[in-house]
C-alpha positions in Angstrom: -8.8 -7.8 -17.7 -7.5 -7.2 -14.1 -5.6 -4.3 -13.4 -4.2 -2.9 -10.1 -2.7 0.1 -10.9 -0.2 2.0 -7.8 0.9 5.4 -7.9 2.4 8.2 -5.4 5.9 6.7 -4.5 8.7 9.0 -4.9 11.4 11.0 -3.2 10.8 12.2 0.0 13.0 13.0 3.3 13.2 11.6 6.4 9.9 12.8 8.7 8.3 13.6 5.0 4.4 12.2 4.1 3.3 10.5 0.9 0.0 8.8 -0.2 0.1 5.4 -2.6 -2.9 4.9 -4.3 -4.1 1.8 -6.0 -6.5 1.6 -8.8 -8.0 -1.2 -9.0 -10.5 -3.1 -12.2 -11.9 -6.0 -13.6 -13.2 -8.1 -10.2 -15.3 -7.0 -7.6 -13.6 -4.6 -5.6 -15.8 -4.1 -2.7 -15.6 -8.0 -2.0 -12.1 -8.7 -1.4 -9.7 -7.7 1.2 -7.1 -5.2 0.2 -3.5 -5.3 1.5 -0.1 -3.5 0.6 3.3 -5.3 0.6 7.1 -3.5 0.1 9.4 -5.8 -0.9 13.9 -4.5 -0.7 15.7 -6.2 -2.4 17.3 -9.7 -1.6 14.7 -9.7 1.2 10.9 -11.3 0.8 7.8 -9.2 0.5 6.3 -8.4 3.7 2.7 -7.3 4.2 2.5 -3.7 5.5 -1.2 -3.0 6.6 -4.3 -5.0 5.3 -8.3 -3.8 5.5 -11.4 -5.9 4.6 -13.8 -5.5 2.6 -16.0 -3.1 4.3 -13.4 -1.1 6.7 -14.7 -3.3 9.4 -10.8 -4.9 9.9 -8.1 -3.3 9.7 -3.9 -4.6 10.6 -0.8 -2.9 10.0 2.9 -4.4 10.3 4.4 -3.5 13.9 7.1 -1.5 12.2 4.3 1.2 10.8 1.9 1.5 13.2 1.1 5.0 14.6 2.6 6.1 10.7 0.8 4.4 8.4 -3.1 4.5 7.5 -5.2 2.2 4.8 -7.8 3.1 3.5 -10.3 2.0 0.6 -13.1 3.5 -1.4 -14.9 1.6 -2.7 -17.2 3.5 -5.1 -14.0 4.3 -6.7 -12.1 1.1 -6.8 -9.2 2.6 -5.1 -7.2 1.3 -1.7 -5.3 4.0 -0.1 -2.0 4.0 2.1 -1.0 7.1 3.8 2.3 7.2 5.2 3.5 9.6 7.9 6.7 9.6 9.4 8.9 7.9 6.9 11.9 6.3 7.6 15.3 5.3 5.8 14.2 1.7 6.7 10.6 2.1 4.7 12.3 2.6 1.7 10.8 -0.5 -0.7 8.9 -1.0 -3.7 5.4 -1.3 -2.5 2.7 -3.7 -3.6 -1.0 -3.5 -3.9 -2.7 -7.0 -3.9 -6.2 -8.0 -3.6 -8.3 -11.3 -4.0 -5.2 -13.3 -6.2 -3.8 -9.9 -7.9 -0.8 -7.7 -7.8 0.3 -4.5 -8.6 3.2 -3.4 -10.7 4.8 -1.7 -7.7 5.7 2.0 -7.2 9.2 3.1 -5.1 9.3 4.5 -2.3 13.0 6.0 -1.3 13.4 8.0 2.0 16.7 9.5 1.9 18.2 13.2 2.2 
């Protein structure tokens, strides 16, 4: 059975830091892509950064570069986003897909 599992959204302030993880089982993890979405709503899901298999690619959406970082691990099954910097405007439900697979989501709000 597939799973991709998110944690790490919350609360946090403008200017705060939080790290999503994603926990991911049942397919090969170290051959697929890995992406996060964030989806508000009434708006579509947009892709927010994407890294390949083996680190050796790497994108982010204009609107987070410089703030955001992916990352994966592969030994551990687990795709990484740290985010720096937040903004009112990142507040979303964020995704974690790989191969054909999605998350359940985790909130992110930046508010004070």
């Amino acid at each position: 059975q597939v799973q991709l599992v998110e944690s790490g959204g919350g609360l946090v302030q403008p200017g705060g830091s939080l790290r999503l993880s994603c926990a991911a089982s049942g397919f090969t993890f170290d051959s697929y892509y890995m992406s996060w979405y964030r989806q508000v709503p009434g708006k579509e899901r947009e892709l927010v950064a994407i890294i390949s298999s083996n680190d050796g690619y790497i994108n982010y959406a204009d609107s987070v570069k410089g703030r955001f970082t992916i990352s994966r691990d592969n030994a551990k099954s687990t795709v990484y986003l740290q985010m720096n910097s937040l903004e009112p405007d990142d507040t979303a439900v964020y995704y974690c897909h790989g191969y054909k697979y999605w998350g359940q989501g985790t909130q992110v709000t930046v508010s004070s």
